[in-house]
C-alpha positions in Angstrom: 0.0 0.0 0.0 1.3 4.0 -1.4 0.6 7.3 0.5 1.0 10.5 -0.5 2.4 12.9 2.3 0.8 16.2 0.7 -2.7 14.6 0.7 -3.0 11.3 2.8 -4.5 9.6 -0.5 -3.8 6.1 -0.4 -3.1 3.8 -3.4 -1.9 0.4 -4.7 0.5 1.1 -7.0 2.4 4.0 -9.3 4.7 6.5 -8.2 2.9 9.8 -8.2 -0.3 10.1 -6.5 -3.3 10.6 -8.7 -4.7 13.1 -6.4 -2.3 16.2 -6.1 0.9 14.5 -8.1 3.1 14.2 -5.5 5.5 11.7 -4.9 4.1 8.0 -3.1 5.7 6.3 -0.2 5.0 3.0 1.0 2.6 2.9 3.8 4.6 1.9 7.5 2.6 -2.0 8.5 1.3 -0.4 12.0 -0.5 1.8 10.0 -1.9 -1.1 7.8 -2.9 -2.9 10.8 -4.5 -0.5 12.5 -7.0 0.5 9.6 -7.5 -3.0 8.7 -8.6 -3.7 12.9 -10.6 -0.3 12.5 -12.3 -2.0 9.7 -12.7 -5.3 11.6 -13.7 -4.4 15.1 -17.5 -3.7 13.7 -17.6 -6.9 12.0 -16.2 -8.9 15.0 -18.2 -7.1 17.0 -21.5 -8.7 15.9 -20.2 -11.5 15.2 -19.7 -12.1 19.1 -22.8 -10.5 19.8 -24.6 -13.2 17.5 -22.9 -16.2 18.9 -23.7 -14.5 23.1 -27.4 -14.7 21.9 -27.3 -18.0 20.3 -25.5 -19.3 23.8 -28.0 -17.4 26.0 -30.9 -18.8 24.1 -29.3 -22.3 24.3 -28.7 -22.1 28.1 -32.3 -20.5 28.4 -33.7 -23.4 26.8 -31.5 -26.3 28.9 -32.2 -24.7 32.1 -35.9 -25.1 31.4 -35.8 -28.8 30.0 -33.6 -29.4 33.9 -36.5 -27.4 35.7 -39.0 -29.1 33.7 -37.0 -33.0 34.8 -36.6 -31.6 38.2 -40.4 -30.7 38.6 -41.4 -34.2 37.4 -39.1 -36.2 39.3 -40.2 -34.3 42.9 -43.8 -34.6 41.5 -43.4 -38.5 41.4 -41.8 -38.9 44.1 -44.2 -37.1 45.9 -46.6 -39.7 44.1 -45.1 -42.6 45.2 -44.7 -41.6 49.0 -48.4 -40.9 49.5 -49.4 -44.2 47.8 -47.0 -46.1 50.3 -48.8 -44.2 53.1 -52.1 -41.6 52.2 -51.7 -40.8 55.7 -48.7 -38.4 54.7 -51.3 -36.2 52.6 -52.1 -34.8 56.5 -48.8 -33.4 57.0 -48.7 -31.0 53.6 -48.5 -27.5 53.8 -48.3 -24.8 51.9 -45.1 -25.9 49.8 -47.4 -28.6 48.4 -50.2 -26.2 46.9 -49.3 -26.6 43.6 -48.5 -31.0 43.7 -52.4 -31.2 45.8 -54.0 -28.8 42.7 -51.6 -30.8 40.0 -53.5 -33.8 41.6 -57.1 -32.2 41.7 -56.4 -31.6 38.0 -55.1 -34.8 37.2 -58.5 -37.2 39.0 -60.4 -34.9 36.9 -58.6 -35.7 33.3 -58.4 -39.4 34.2 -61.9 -39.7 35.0 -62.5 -38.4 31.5 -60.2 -40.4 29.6 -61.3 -43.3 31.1 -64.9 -43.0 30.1 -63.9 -41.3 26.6 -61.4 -44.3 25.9 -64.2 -46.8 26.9 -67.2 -45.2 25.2 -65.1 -45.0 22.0 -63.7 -48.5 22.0 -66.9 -49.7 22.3 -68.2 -47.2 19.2 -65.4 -48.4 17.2 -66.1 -52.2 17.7 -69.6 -51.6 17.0 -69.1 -50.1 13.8 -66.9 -53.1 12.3 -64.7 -50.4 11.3 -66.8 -48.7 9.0 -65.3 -45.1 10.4 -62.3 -44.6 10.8 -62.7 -42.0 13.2 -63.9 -42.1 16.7 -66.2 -39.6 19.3 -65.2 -36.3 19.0 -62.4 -36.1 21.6 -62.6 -32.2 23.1 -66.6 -32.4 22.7 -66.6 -35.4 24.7 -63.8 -35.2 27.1 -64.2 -31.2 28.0 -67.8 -32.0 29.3 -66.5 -34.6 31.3 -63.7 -32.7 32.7 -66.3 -30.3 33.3 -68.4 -32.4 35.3 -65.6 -33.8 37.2 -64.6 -30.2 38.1 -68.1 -29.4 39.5 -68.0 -32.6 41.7 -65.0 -31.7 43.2 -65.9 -28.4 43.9 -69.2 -29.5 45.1 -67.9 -32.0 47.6 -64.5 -29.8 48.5 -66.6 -26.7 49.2 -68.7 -28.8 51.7 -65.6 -29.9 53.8 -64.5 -26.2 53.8 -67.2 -24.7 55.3 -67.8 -27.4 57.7 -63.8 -27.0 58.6 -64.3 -23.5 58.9 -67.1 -24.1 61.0 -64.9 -25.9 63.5 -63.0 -23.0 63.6 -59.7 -24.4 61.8 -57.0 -21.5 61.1 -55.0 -23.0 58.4 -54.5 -21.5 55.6 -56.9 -22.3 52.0 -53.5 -23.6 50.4 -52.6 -25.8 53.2 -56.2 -27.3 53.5 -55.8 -27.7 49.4 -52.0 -29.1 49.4 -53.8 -31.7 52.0 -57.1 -32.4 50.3 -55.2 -32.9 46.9 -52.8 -35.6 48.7 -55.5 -37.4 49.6 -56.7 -38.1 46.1 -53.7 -39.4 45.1 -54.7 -43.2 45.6 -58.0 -42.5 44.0 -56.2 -41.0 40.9 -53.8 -44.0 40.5 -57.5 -45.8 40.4 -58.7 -43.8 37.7 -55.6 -44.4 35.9 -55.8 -48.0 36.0 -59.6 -47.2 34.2 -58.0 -46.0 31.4 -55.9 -48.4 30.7 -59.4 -50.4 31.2 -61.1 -48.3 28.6 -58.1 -48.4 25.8 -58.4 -52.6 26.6 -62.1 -51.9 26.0 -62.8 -54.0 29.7 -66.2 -53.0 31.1 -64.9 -54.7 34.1 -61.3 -52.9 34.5 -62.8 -49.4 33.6 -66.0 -49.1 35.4 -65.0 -50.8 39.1 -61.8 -49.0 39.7 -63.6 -45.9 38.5 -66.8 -46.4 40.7 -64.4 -47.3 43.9 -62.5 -44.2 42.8 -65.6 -41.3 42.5 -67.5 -42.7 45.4 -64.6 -42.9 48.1 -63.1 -39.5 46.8 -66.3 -37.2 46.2 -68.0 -38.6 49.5 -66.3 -40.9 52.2 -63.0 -38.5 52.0 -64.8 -35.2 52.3 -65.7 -36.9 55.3 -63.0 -38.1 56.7 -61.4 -34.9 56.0 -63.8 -33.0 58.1 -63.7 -35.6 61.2 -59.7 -35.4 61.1 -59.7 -31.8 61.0 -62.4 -31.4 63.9 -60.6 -33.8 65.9 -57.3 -31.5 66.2 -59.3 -28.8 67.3 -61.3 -30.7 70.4 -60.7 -34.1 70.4 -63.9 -34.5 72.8 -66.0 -32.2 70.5 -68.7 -32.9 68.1 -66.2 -34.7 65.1 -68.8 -37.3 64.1 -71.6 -34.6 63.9 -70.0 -32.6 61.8 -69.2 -35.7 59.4 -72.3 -36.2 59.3 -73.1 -32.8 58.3 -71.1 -32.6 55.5 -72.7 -35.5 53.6 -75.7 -34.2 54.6 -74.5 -30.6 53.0 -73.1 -32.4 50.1 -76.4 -34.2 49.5 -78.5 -31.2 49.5 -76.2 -29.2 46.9 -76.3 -32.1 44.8 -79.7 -32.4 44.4 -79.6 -28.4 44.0 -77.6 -28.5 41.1 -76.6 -32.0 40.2 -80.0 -32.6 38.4 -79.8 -29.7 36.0 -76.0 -30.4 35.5 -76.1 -34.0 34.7 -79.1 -33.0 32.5 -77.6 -31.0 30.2 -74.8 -33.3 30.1 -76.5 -36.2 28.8 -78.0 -34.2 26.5 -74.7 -33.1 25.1 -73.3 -36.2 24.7 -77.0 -37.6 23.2 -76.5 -34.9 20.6 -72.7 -36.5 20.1 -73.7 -40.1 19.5 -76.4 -39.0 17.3 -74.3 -37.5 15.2 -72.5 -41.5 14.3 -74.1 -43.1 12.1 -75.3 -46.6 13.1 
């Protein structure tokens, strides 16, 4: 590389500049250098900036898959300890909120796949596999769900109000984080319906299920209330206000149940009708 002294023009080659005439000189390598690092610091620059995102993003996304593993693993342990010994679910607190609502959640879905998976094996067999497609999955399973949900807020409200009654202090998320713990056996039942209803077994679906909905959406509610009423007077009226909530539970049932369960099976008569048979 040529520079003129007069005018700083820079060239490749020739010996006068092409600028102001004057005589080139070669160009000293620091000089060189230092444009050529002027020139590559921007490019660099982004460059690094590019690859920092690209390794954020990565390191973003693995320390989401680890919490994701993490949560799943403590959420089965959990699982497994209060199906060894339901007792346990008595000791949660308020750090289990989330596993006892995960477990709410879970009872309901199970109780819908199970009859879904059932209903539709059944459908399928009946048509002689005319249709390849079965009932409509979210029609059918979100009014399930649905129902499921109402039951257990039908027979959990109950229990509340008779705990408050007793005067209990804890806290709504501890009495939930407990409650939910509790279903954990019943939802290991409904579980082992569904594999019932995708074997198409009247017998494996519907008696685990049955076992599951009456112990859980009556007997516990329950036993819940007793247990709680015993900690706060041992000698107190527990058994009366067991007796209370079924009676309680009873009574909203027939309240709403009736109107529920009616436009239920009307939904899902409207589904089958749709089939062809």
């Amino acid at each position: 590389m040529l520079i003129c002294p007069k005018c700083n023009n820079q060239q490749e080659s020739g010996k006068f500049c092409g600028v102001c005439g004057g005589t080139l000189q070669p160009v000293q390598n620091s000089e060189v250098s230092g444009n050529e690092s002027i020139k590559q610091a921007p490019v660099n620059s982004t460059v690094n900036q590019a690859a920092a995102t690209v390794t954020n993003q990565q390191q973003q996304g693995q320390q989401t898959t680890t919490a994701l593993k993490s949560g799943l693993a403590q959420y089965w342990a959990y699982f497994l300890s209060l199906i060894k010994n339901p007792t346990q679910a008595f000791n949660s607190n308020e750090n289990h909120f989330v596993n006892g609502l995960v477990t709410l959640v879970l009872f309901a879905i199970t109780f819908s796949l199970s009859l879904y998976l059932l209903a539709n094996s059944f459908m399928k067999a009946a048509l002689g596999g005319f249709m390849s497609t079965g009932l409509p999955f979210f029609a059918v399973n979100s009014r399930l769900v649905f129902v499921a949900i109402i039951a257990l807020v039908i027979s959990f409200g109950s229990a509340f109000i008779m705990i408050k009654t007793v005067k209990n202090q804890e806290s709504f998320k501890a009495i939930i984080a407990q409650y939910g713990s509790l279903f954990v056996p019943f939802t290991a039942l409904n579980i082992i319906a569904m594999v019932g209803g995708i074997m198409a077994s009247i017998q494996l679906t519907v008696f685990p299920l049955v076992l599951s909905t009456s112990l859980s959406l009556v007997f516990l509610p329950v036993l819940f209330v007793y247990e709680k009423a015993s900690k706060i007077n041992n000698q107190g009226q527990k058994v009366y206000f067991a007796f209370a909530t079924i009676l309680l539970i009873s009574l909203i049932y027939y309240i709403f149940g009736e109107s529920i369960l009616t436009n239920m099976v009307e939904d899902l008569e409207r589904n089958f009708n749709s089939f062809p048979f």
